[in-house]
MARBA-257679 format. One record per residue (C-alpha): residue in three letters; residue number from 1; x, y, z. Coordinates in steps of 0.5 Angstrom, whole numbers, plus 500, padded with zeros to 3 digits. Layout:
<tibas>
 rest  nr   X   Y   Z
  ALA NUM   X   Y   Z
...
</tibas>
This chain:
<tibas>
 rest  nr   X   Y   Z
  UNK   1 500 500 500
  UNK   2 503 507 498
  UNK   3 503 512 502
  UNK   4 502 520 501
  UNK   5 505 525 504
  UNK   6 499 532 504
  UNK   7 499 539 506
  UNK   8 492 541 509
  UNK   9 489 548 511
  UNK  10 483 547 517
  UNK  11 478 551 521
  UNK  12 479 549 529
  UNK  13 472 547 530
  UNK  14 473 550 537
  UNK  15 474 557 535
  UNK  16 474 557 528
  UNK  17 483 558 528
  UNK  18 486 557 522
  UNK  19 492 551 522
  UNK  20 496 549 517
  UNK  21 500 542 517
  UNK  22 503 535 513
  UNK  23 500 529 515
  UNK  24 502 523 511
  UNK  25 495 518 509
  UNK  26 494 513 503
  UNK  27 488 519 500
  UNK  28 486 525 501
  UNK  29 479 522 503
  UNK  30 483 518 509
  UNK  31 486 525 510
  UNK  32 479 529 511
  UNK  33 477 523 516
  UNK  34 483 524 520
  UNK  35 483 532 520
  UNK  36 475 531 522
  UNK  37 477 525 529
  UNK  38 482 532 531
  UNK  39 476 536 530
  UNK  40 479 540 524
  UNK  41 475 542 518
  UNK  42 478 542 513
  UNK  43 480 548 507
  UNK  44 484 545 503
  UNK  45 488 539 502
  UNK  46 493 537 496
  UNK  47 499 532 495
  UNK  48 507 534 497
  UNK  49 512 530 495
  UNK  50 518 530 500
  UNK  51 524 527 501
  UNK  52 526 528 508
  UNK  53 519 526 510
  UNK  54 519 519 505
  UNK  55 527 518 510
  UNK  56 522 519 516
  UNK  57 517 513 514
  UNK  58 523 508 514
  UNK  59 523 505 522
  UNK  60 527 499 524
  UNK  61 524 494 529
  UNK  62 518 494 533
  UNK  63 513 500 532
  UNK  64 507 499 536
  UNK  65 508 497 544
  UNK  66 504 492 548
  UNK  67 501 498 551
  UNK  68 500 501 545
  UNK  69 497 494 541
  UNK  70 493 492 549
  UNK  71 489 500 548
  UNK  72 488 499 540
  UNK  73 485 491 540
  UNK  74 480 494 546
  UNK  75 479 500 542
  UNK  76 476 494 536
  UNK  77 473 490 540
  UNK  78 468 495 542
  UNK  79 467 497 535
  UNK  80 466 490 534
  UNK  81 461 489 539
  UNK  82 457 496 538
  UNK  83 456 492 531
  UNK  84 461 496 526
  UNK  85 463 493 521
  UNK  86 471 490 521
  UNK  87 472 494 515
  UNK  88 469 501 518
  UNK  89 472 499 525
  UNK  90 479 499 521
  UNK  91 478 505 519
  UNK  92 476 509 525
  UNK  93 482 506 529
  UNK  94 487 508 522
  UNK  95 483 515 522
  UNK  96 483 516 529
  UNK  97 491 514 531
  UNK  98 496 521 532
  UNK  99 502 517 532
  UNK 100 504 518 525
  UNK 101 508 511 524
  UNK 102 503 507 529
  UNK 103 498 510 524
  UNK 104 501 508 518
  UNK 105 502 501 519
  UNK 106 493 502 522
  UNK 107 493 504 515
  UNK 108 496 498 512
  UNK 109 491 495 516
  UNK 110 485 497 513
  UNK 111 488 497 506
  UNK 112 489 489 507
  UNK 113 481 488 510
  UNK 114 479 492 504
  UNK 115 483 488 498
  UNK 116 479 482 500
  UNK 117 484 479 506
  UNK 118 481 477 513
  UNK 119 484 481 519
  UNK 120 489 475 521
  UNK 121 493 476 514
  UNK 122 492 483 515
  UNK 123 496 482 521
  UNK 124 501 478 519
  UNK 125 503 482 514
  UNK 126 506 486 521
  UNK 127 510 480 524
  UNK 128 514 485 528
  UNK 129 508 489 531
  UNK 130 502 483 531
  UNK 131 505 477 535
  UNK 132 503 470 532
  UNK 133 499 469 538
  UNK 134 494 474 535
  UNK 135 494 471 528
  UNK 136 493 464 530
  UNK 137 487 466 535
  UNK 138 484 471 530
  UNK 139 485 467 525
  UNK 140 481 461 529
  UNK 141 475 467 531
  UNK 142 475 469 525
  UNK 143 473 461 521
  UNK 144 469 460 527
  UNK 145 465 467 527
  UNK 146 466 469 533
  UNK 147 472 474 532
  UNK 148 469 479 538
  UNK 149 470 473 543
  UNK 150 477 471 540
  UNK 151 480 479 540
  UNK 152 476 478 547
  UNK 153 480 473 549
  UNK 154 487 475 547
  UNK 155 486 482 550
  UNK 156 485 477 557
  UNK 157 492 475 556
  UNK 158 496 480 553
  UNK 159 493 483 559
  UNK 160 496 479 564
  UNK 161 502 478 561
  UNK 162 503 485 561
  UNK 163 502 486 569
  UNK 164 506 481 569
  UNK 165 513 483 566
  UNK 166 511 490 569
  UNK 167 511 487 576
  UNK 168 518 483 574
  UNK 169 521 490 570
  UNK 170 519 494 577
  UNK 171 523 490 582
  UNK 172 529 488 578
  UNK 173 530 496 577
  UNK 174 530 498 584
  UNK 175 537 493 585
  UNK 176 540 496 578
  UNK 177 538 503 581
  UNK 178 540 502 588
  UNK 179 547 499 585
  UNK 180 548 505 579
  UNK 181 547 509 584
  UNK 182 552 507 588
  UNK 183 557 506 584
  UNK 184 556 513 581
  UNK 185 558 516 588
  UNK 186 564 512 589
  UNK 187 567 514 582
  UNK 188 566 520 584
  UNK 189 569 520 590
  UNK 190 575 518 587
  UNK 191 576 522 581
  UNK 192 574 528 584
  UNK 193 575 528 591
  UNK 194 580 524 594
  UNK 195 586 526 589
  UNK 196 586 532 593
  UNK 197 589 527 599
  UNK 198 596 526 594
  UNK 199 599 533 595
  UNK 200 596 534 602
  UNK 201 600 527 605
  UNK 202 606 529 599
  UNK 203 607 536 603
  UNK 204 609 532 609
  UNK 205 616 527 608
  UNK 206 615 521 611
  UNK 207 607 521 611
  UNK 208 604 515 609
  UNK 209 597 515 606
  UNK 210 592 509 609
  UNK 211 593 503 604
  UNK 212 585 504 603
  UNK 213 585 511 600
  UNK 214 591 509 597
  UNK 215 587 503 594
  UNK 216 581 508 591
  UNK 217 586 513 588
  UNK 218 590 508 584
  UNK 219 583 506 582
  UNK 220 581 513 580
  UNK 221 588 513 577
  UNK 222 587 507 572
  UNK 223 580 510 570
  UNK 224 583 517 568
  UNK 225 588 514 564
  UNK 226 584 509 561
  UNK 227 579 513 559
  UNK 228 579 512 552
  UNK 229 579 504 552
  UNK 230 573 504 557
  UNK 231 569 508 553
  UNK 232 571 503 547
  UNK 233 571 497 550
  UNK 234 563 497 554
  UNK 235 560 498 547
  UNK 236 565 493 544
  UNK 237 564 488 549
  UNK 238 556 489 549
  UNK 239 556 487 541
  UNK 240 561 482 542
  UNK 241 556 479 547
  UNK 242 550 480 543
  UNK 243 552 477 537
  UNK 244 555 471 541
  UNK 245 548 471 545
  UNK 246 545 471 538
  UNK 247 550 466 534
  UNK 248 551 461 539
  UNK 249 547 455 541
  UNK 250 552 453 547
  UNK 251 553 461 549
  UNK 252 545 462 548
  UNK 253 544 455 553
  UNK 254 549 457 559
  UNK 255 546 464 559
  UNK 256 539 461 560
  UNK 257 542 456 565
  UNK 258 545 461 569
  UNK 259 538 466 569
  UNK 260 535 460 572
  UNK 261 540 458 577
  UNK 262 542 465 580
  UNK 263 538 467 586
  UNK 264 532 471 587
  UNK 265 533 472 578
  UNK 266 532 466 579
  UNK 267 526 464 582
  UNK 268 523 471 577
  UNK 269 526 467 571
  UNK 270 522 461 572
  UNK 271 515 465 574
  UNK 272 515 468 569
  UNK 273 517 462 563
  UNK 274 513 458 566
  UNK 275 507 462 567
  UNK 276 507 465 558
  UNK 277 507 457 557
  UNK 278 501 457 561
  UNK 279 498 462 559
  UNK 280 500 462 551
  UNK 281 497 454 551
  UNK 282 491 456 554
  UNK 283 489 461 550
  UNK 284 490 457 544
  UNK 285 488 450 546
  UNK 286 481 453 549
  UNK 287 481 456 542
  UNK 288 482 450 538
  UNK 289 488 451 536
  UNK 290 491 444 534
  UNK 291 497 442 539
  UNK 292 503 442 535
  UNK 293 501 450 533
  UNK 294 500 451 539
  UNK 295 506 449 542
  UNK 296 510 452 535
  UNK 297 507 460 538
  UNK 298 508 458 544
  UNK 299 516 457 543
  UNK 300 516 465 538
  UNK 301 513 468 546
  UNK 302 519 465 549
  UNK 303 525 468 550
  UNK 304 531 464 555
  UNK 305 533 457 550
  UNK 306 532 452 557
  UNK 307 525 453 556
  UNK 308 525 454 548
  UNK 309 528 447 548
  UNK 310 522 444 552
  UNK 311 517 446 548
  UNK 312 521 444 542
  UNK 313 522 436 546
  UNK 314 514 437 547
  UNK 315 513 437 540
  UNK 316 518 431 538
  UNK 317 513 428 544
  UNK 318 507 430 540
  UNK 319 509 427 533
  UNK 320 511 421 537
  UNK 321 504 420 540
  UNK 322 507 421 547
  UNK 323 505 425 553
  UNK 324 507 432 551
  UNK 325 507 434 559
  UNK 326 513 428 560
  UNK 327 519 433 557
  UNK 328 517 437 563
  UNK 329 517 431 569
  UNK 330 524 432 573
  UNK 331 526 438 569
  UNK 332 530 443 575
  UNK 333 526 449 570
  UNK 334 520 447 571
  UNK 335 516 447 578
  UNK 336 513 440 580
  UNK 337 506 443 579
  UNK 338 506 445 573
  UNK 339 509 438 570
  UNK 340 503 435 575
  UNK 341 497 439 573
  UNK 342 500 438 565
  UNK 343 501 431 566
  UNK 344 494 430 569
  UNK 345 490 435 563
  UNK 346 493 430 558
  UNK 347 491 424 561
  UNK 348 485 427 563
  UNK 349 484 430 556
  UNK 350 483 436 559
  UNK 351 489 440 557
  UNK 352 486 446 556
  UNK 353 482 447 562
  UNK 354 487 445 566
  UNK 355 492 450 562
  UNK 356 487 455 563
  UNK 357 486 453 572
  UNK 358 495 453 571
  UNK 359 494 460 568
  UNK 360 490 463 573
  UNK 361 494 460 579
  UNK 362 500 463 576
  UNK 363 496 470 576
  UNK 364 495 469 583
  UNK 365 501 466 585
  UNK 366 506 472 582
  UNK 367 504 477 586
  UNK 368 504 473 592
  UNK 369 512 471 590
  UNK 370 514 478 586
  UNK 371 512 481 594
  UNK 372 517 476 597
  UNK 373 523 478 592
  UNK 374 522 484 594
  UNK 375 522 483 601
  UNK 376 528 479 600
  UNK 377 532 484 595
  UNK 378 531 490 600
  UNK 379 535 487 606
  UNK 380 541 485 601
  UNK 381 540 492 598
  UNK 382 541 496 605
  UNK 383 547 491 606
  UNK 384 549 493 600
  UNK 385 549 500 600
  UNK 386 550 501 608
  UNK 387 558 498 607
  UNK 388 559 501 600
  UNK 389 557 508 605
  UNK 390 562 506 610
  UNK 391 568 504 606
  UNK 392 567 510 603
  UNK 393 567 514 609
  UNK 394 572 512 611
  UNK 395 577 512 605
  UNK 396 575 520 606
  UNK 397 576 521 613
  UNK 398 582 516 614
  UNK 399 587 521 610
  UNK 400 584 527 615
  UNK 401 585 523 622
  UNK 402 592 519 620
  UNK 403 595 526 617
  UNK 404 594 529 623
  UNK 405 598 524 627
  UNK 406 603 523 622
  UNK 407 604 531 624
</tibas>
């Protein structure tokens, strides 16, 4: 779908103000629909073509955000239940949007709907922005006529999922402030503060510095004069270790080991795989979507290899008419409740309700466990601190107290 670049003149219908900008749009019928959602009237509106505003539609990664995707699949579900046509809802939430680069891809949207092709191939044009979740569920609500529900749905669980990473976002910031924090003060006191201890003890001959001023000075020292292969050197290394987390199996496997190891992380890591696993097949199965599509989506909502690793061997137990819940039995990844209650579903044929019972329990259980790691940081945090603040002290206070001693 191409998309045009239009200068326009309108009357605010407030106050009757005159304005004037550039707004890009498929037609200038879509451009007068969007001026009149701004409430603008519009005057005048003709085509522009630009080259800086073409290199402004270029955008890498990721457009639309989880935030963003949750308010726009609400916005089209209460369209879709006041009745309004999939074809004129899409239109609405294009015509609607204000961020331009969301906009365009709400265009393209519209466009796809109304050249013939269902809303889950519209979706899949935009695998970046639409995860396959959405397109698989939609796809299904769609054969079945039942897209309200299964948009309905959907928004249930990106919901979840996104308290659920918030939760876990906001208590492993706190330790990462509380350490930044501390660190910057501590370079400060070295490069800014203690180098003035060094004439004020070579004044003196045979005056020695305590060795623990004298260690952070050092280190102050070697930090100044290597300054330019630090600056260097941090942005190399995350390079070197992305590329190495992106291309190699091994690096990629003990990278997800240790997540899941670590204390505290730990038990964060298992919580928050196990319940997308939960969450991602229940919504799926209790949508009749074959197992082994299921499966293959829940692995693309994955992130650690551990557990893209099981997913993977519960597949190769599906193709082998074995037990999908056997590549979880025994696994120090997996909670025993979780292995139990899979295990019982499978054999029960009761897999998705059972899912969706595993789902809720996890909705529950991680408030409960991100409040415990909270109380469990905060003491180490204090500790932390606490002895950063008391060596630091004492390298400031040391110097003043055996100078005067010296003397």
């Amino acid at each position: 779908m191409k998309i045009f670049d239009y200068k326009y003149r309108a009357k605010q219908l407030k106050d009757g103000k005159i304005v004037k900008g550039v707004t890009e749009a498929p037609s200038k019928a879509m451009v007068e629909r969007f001026l009149m959602e701004q409430s603008l009237k519009p005057i005048e509106i003709y085509q522009q073509k630009s080259f800086m505003q073409s290199l402004g539609r270029i955008t890498f990664g990721k457009v639309i955000t989880e935030r963003d995707l949750i308010f726009y699949l609400k916005q089209l579900s209460s369209l879709l239940h006041a009745s309004v046509k999939l074809n004129e809802a899409s239109e609405i939430l294009a015509t609607q949007q204000t961020n331009k680069n969301i906009r365009r891809i709400l265009y393209g949207i519209y466009y796809e709907i109304n050249s013939g092709q269902t809303l889950a191939e519209a979706y899949s044009e935009y695998p970046k922005d639409f995860p396959q979740i959405l397109v698989s569920m939609v796809g299904v609500g769609e054969q079945t006529g039942d897209l309200k529900g299964a948009v309905k749905n959907i928004i249930s669980y990106f919901e979840s999922q996104y308290r659920l990473k918030t939760s876990i976002k906001s208590t492993m910031m706190m330790p990462m402030i509380y350490i930044g924090v501390g660190f910057g003060v501590a370079i400060f006191l070295m490069l800014a503060v203690m180098p003035s201890f060094v004439s004020m003890f070579d004044s003196v001959e045979g005056a020695e510095m305590p060795a623990l001023t004298a260690f952070f000075i050092n280190t102050g020292d070697w930090i100044t004069s290597n300054l330019m292969y630090i600056v260097i050197g941090i942005p190399t290394f995350i390079m070197l270790f992305r590329y190495a987390k992106k291309t190699f199996e091994k690096f990629q496997i003990f990278l997800a080991y240790m997540m899941i190891k670590m204390p505290i992380i730990g038990e964060v890591t298992k919580l928050n795989n196990l319940s997308r696993i939960a969450s991602t097949l229940s919504q799926m199965l209790n949508n009749h979507v074959p197992l082994q599509d299921s499966l293959a989506t829940t692995y693309d909502t994955l992130g650690n290899k551990i557990y893209k690793d099981l997913i993977v061997q519960a597949q190769k137990n599906v193709n082998a008419g074995e037990y999908m819940s056997q590549a979880f039995e025994n696994h120090y990844a997996v909670e025993v409740v979780f292995a139990r209650m899979v295990s019982v579903g499978e054999r029960t044929g009761e897999l998705g309700p059972m899912l969706r019972s595993l789902s809720a329990f996890y909705d529950e259980d991680s408030e409960v466990k991100i409040e415990r790691l909270k109380k469990a940081i905060e003491p180490i945090l204090m500790i932390f601190i606490f002895s950063l603040i008391t060596v630091m002290l004492l390298a400031v206070m040391l110097p003043s107290l055996s100078f005067t001693q010296q003397i």
